[in-house]
C-alpha positions as CSV (number, residue, x, y, z in Angstrom):
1,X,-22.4,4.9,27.1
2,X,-21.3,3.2,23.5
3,X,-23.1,0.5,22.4
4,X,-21.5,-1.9,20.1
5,X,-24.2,-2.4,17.5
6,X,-25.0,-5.4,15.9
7,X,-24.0,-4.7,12.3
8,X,-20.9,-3.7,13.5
9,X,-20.7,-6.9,15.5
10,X,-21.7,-8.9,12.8
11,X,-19.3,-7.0,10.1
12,X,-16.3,-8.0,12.1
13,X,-17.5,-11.7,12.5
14,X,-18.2,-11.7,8.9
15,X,-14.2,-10.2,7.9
16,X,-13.2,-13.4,10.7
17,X,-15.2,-16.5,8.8
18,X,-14.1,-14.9,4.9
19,X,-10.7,-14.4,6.7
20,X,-10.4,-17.8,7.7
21,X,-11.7,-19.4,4.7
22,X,-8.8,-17.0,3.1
23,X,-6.2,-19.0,5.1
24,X,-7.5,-22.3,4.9
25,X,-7.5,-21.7,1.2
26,X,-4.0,-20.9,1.3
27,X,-3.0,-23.9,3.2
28,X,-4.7,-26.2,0.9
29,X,-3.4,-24.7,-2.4
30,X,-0.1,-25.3,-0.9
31,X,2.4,-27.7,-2.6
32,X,2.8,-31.0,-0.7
33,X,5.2,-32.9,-2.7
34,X,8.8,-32.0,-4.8
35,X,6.4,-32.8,-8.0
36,X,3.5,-30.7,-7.5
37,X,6.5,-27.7,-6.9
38,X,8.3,-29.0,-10.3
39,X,4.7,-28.8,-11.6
40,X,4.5,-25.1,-10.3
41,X,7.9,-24.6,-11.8
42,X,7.0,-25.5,-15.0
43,X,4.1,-23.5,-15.1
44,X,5.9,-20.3,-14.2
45,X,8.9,-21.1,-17.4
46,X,5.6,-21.4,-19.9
47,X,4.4,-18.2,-19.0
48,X,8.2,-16.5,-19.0
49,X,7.4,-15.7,-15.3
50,X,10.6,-13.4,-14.4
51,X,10.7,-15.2,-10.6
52,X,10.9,-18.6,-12.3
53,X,14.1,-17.8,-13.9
54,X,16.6,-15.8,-12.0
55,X,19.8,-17.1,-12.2
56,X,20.3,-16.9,-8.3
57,X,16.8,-18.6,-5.6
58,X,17.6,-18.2,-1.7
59,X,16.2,-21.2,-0.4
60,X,13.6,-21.2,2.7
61,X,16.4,-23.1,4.6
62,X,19.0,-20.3,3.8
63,X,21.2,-22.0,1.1
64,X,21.3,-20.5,-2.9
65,X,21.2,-22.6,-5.8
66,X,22.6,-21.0,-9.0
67,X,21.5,-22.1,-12.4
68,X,25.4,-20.3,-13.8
69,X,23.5,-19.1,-16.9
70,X,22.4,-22.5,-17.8
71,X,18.8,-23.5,-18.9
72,X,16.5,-25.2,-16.7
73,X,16.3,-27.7,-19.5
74,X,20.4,-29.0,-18.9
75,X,20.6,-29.2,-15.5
76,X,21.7,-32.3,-14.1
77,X,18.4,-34.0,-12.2
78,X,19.7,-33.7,-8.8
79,X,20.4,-30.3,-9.2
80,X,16.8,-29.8,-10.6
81,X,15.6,-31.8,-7.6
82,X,17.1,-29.3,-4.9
83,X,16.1,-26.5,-6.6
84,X,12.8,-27.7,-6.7
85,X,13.0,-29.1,-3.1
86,X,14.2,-25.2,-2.7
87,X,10.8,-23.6,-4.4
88,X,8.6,-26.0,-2.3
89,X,9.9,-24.9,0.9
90,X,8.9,-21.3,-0.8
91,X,5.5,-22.1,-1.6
92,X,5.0,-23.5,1.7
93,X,5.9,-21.1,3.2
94,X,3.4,-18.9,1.8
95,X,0.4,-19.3,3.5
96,X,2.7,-18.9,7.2
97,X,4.0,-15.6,5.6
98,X,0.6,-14.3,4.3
99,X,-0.6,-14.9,8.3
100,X,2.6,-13.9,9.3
101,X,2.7,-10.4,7.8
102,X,-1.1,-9.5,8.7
103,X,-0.6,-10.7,12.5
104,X,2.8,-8.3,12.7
105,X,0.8,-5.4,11.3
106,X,-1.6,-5.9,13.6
107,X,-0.2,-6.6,16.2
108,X,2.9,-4.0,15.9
109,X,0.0,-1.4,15.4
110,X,-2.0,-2.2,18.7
111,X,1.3,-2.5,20.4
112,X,2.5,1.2,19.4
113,X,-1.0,2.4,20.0
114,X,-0.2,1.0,23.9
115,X,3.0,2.9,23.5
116,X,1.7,6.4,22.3
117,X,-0.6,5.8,25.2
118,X,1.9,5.1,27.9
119,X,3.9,8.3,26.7
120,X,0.9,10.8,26.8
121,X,0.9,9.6,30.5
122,X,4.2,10.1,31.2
123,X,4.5,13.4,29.8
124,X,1.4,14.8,31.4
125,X,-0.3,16.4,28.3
126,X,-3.4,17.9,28.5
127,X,-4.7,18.0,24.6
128,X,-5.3,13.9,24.6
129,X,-7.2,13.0,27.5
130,X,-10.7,12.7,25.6
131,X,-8.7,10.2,23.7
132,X,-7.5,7.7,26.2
133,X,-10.5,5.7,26.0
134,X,-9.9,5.3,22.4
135,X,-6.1,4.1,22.7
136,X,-7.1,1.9,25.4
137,X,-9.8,0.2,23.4
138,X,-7.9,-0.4,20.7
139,X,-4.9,-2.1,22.7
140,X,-7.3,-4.9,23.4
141,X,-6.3,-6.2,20.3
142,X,-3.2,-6.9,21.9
143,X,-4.9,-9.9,23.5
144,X,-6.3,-11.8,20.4
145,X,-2.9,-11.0,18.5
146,X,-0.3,-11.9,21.3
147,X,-2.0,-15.1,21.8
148,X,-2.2,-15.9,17.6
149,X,1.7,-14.7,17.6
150,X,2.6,-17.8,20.5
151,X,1.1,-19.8,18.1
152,X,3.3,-19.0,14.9
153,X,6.1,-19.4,18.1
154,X,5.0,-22.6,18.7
155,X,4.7,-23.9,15.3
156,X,7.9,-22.6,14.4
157,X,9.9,-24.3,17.4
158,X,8.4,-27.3,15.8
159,X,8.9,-27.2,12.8
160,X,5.8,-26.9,11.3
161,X,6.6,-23.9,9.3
162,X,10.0,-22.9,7.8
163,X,10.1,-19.4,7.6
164,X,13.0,-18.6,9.7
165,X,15.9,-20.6,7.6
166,X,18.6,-20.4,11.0
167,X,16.3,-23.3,12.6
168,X,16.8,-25.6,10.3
169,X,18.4,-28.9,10.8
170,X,22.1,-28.8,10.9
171,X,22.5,-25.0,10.5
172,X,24.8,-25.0,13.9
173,X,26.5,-28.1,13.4
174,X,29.8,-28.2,12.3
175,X,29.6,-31.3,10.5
176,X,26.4,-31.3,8.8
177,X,26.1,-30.4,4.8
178,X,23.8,-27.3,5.7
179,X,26.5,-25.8,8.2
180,X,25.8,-22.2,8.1
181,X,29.7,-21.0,10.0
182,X,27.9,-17.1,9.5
183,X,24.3,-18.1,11.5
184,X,26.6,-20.2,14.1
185,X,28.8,-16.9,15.1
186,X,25.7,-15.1,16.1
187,X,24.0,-18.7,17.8
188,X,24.7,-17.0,21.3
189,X,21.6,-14.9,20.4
190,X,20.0,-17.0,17.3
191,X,19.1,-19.9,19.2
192,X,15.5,-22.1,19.3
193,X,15.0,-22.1,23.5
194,X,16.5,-18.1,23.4
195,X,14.4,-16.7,20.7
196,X,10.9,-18.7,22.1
197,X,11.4,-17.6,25.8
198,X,12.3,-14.2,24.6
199,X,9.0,-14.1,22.4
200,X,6.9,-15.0,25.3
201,X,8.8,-12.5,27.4
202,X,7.8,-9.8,25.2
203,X,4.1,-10.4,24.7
204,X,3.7,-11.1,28.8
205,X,5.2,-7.7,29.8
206,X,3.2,-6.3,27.4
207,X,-0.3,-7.6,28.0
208,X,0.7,-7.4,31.7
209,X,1.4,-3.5,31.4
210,X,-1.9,-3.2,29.3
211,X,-4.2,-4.7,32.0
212,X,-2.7,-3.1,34.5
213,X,-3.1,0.4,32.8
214,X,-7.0,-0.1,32.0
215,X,-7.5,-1.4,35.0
216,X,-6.3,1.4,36.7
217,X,-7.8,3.8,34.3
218,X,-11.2,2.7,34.9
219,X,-10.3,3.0,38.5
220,X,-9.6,6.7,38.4
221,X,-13.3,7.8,37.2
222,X,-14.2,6.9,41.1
223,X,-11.1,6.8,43.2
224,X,-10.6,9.5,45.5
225,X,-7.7,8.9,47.1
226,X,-5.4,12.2,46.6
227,X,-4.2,11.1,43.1
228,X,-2.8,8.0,44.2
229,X,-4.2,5.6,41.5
230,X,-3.2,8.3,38.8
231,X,0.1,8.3,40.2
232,X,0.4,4.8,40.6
233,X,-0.3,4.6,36.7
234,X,1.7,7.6,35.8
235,X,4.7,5.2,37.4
236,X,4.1,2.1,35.4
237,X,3.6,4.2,32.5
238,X,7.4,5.2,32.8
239,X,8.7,2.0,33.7
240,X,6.8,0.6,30.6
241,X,8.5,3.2,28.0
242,X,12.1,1.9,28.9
243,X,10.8,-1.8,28.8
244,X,9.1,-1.2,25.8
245,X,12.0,0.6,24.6
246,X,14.4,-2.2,24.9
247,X,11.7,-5.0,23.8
248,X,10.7,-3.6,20.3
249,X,14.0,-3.2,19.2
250,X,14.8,-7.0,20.6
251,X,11.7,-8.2,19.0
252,X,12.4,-6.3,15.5
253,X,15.6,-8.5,15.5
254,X,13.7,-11.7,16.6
255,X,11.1,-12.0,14.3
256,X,12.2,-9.7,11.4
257,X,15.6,-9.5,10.6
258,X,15.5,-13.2,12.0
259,X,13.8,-13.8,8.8
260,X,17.1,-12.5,6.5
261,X,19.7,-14.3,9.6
262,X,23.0,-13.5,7.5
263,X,22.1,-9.2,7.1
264,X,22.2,-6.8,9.8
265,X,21.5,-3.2,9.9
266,X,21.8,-1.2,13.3
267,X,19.1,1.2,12.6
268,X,16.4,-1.8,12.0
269,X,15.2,-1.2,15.3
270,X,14.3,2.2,14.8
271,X,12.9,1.7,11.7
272,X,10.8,-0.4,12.7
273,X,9.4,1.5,15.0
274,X,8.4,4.7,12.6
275,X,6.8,2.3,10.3
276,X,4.2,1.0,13.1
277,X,4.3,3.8,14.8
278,X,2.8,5.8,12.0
279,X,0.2,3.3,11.4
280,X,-0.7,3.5,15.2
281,X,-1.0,6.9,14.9
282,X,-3.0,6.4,11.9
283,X,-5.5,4.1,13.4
284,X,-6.5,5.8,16.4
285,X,-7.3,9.1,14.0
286,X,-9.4,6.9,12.3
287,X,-11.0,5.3,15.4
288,X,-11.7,8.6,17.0
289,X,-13.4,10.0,13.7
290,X,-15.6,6.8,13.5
291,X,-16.8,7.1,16.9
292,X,-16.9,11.1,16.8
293,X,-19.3,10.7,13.9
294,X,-21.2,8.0,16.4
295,X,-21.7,10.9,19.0
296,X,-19.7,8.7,20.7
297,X,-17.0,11.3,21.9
298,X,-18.6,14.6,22.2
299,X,-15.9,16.4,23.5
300,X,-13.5,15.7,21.0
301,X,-13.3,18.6,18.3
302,X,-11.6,19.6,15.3
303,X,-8.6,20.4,17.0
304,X,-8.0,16.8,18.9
305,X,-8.1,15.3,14.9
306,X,-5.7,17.9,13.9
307,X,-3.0,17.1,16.4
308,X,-3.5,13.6,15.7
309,X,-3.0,14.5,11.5
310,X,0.4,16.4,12.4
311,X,1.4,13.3,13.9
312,X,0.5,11.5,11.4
313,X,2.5,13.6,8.8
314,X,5.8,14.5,10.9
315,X,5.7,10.7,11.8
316,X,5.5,9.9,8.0
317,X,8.6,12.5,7.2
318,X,10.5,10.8,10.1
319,X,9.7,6.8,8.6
320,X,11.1,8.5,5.7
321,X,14.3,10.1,7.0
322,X,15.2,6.8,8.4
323,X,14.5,4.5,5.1
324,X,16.8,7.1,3.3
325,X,19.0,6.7,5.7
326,X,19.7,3.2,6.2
327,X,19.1,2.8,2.2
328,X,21.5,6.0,1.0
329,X,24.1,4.5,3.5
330,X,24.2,0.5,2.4
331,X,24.1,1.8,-1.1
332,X,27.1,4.6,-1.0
333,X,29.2,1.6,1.4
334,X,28.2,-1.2,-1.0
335,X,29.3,-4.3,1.1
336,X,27.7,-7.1,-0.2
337,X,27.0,-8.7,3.1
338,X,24.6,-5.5,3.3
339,X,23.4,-4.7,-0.3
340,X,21.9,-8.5,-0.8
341,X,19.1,-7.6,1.4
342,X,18.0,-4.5,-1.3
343,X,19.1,-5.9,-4.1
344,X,16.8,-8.8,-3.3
345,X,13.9,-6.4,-3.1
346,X,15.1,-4.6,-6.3
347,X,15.1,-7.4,-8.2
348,X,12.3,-9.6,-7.3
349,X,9.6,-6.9,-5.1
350,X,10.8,-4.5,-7.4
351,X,7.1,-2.5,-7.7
352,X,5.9,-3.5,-4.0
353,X,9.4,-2.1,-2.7
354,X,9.1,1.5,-4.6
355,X,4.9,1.7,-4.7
356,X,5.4,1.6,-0.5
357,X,8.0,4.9,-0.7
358,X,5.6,6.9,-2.9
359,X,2.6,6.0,-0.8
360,X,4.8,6.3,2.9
361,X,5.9,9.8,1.6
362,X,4.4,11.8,-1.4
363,X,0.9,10.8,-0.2
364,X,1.0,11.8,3.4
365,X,3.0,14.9,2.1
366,X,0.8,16.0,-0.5
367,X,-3.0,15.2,1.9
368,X,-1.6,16.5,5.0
369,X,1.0,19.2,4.3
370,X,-1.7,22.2,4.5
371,X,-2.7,23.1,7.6
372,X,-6.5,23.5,6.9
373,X,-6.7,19.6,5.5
374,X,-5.5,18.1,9.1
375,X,-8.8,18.8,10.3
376,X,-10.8,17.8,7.5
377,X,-12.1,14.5,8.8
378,X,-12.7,13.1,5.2
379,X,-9.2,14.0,4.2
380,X,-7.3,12.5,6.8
381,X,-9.2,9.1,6.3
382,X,-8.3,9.3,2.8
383,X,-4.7,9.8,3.6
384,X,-4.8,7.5,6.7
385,X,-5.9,4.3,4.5
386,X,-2.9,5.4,2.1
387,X,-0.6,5.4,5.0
388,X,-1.9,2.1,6.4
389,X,-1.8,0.4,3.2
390,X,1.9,1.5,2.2
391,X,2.9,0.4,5.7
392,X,1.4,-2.8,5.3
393,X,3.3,-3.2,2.2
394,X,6.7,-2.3,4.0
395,X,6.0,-5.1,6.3
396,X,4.6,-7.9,3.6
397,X,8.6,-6.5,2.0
398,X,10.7,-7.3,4.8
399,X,8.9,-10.4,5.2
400,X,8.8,-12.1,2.6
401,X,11.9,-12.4,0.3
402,X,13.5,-14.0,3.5
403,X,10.3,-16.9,3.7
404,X,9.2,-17.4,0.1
405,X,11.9,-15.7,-2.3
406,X,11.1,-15.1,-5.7
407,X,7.5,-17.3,-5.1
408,X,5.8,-13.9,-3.9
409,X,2.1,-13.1,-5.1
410,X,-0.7,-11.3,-3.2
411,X,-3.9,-12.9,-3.6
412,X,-6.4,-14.5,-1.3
413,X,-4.3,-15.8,1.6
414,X,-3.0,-12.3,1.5
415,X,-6.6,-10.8,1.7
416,X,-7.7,-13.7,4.0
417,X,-5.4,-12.9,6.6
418,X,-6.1,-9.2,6.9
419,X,-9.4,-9.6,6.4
420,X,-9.3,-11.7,9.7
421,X,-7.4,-9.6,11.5
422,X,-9.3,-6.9,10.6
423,X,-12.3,-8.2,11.9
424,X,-10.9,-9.4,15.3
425,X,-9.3,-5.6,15.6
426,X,-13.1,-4.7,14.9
427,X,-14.3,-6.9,17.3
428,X,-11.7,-6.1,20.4
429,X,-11.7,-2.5,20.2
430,X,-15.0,-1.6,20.0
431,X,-16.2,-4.2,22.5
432,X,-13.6,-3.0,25.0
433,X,-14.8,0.7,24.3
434,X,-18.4,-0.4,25.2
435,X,-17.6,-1.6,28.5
436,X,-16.1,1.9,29.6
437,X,-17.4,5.6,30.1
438,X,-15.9,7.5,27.2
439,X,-14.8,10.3,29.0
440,X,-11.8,9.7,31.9
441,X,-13.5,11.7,33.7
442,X,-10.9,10.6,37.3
443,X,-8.0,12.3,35.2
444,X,-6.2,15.6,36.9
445,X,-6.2,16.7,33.5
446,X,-9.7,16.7,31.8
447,X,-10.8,20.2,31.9
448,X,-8.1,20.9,29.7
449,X,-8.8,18.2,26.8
450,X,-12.3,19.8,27.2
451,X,-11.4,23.1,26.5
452,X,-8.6,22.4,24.0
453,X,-8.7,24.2,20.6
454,X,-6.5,26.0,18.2
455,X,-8.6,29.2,17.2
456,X,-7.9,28.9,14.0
457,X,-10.0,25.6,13.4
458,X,-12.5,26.3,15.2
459,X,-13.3,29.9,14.1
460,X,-12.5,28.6,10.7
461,X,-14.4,30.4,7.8
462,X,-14.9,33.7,9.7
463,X,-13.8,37.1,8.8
464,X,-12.1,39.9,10.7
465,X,-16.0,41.6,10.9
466,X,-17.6,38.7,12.9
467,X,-15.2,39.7,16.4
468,X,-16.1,42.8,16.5
């Protein structure tokens, strides 16, 4: 049985306090007041700062000012006072989206991980039974990260943060100066009481699926009842995958593209997905060849990490296929109710945005295209942290040009909030592996994850002369 040591333990505690300092840091620096954000902008003009002095800002509340060529220095003062009412919504808005983009990672990682899971069930496979201890550890992250995401609900139904600019006052209202007629045509889905009961829809069908499936899991290793309880689970499993299915792709529309209200694309969903999944995929490598190296899974062999690395690369090629796609085909339509969402990114995330392809594709092309390196343990970690940091990157750019504009850095609320999250993923998953036996050993299907190799790998540096 695993024991979760103590400097592991402690680590994890450790990443939570320097996390949470992060954050709090990031709160404090904040803005308060239109002057201390005119004081901001005056910094970023001294130093030429590029974001400072585009001729066109999208405000946090959805609205554009446009400076029409003109220098800051000869605009009238209330036009200088909505811009800089504009920036301070920004700036505020940072520390939310730093949190923000490190709790959907996260929490989009442990969810895929659930859903990887729930599909090895449902198709029956043999190879990654020795590693269903492993996913389900690593979903107790969902926990910790479902109840931190009703929180950013909570505080965004009330107004305490600004990052989604179709919730602000007078968006829906005919009358109003901040009318937006574009956010009101889709208010039938866009609405406060729709989006926060949907939200809480989501995260309760998922934890509920989650306990149910470790419950039952655990319940296997001593059930004899004909296959019932594996049956049972093999049922829920499938129910799950169409539930989860229709709530990822809801949820990608809730709480991303809810971000940019007035863009659409109908392959967001999708993409979504590849990006997480990938990362899932990414993570439980990693987690299986951290506790391999622990003794803590001593059936697991060369081959179980090298079906996990071609998942990790064809997953990659597929994230890939689908940027290209929805980029190559807003680009070659060039309607510019499409093409403002990349030419924000161009513009302003200009490195961020291209830096995430290379490292989404050439790197997982280049570590993991030869056969031989998707068993290499050292290699894959290499490439996994590559992967995971690119894909972080793709979430911190859809984020936040819609929450803080132009005002984007990466510094320690960035670090703080991963940093935390990282240590509460530390924390969840391997205290929930501790409190299991690592083997399923109730599954129909365990002999052959035992006895699972490619010959290959594991007669790997023999010649012809040694089977004779």
């Amino acid at each position: 049985m695993y024991q979760f040591s103590g400097k592991l333990k402690t680590f994890s505690l450790a990443l939570i306090l320097i996390g949470l300092v992060g954050i709090g840091y990031g709160f404090y620096s904040a803005p308060k007041t239109v002057e201390e954000a005119k004081e901001i902008i005056a910094q970023q003009a001294s130093h030429g700062d590029s974001h400072a002095t585009s001729h066109e800002e999208v405000s946090a509340d959805g609205h554009k000012s446009e400076a029409h060529g003109e220098s800051h220095a000869s605009v009238d003062g209330s036009h200088d006072d909505a811009h800089a009412e504009h920036v301070l919504h920004q700036l505020k808005n940072k520390p939310w989206s730093a949190v923000y983009v490190a709790l959907f990672f996260f929490l989009g990682i442990t969810l895929l991980v659930l859903a990887f899971y729930a599909i090895q069930r449902v198709a029956q496979a043999g190879w990654s039974i020795l590693l269903f201890r492993v996913m389900e550890a690593i979903t107790a992250n969902l926990v910790p990260t479902s109840i931190v995401m009703v929180l950013i609900v909570i505080s965004a139904v009330m107004h305490w943060n600004h990052m989604f600019p179709w919730m602000a006052e007078g968006v829906f209202d005919p009358t109003s100066p901040n009318y937006d007629p574009i956010v009101d045509g889709k208010s039938w889905w866009i609405n406060v009481p729709g989006w926060a009961i949907r939200s809480i829809i989501y995260l309760a069908l998922w934890n509920a699926y989650r306990w149910f499936i470790r419950r039952n899991s655990i319940k296997e290793d001593t059930a004899n009842d004909g296959g019932k309880t594996y049956k049972l689970s093999y049922n829920a499993s499938v129910a799950f995958i169409f539930v989860f299915m229709i709530t990822e792709t809801m949820m990608s529309w809730d709480w991303i593209m809810g971000l940019d209200p007035h863009w659409f694309s109908t392959l967001f969903g999708w993409y979504v997905l590849s990006s997480l999944l990938v990362s899932a995929l990414t993570v439980i490598a990693l987690v299986t060849i951290y506790l391999r190296s622990k003794g803590a899974l001593p059936g697991v062999n060369d081959s179980h990490i090298h079906d996990l690395a071609k998942y990790m690369f064809g997953f990659s090629i597929f994230w890939t296929y689908l940027w290209f796609s929805q980029f190559m085909l807003i680009w070659y339509a060039d309607i510019p109710e499409e093409t403002t969402y990349f030419a924000m990114r161009f513009n302003e995330y200009n490195f961020p945005f291209l830096a995430m392809v290379v490292m989404n594709f050439a790197f997982p092309v280049l570590l993991l295209l030869n056969s031989d390196f998707k068993s290499i343990p050292w290699f894959i970690v290499i490439g996994g942290v590559a992967i995971l940091c690119g894909h972080y990157i793709d979430i911190f750019v859809m984020v936040m040009p819609g929450t803080v504009g132009a005002q984007w850095s990466f510094g320690i609320p960035e670090i703080g909030a991963i940093l935390f999250f990282l240590g509460v993923f530390i924390y969840a998953t391997f205290s929930s592996f501790a409190k299991a036996s690592a083997i399923p050993t109730g599954n129909p299907f365990i002999e052959e994850s035992k006895h699972y190799h490619y010959y290959n790998i594991e007669h790997r540096g023999e010649g012809s002369g040694d089977h004779h």
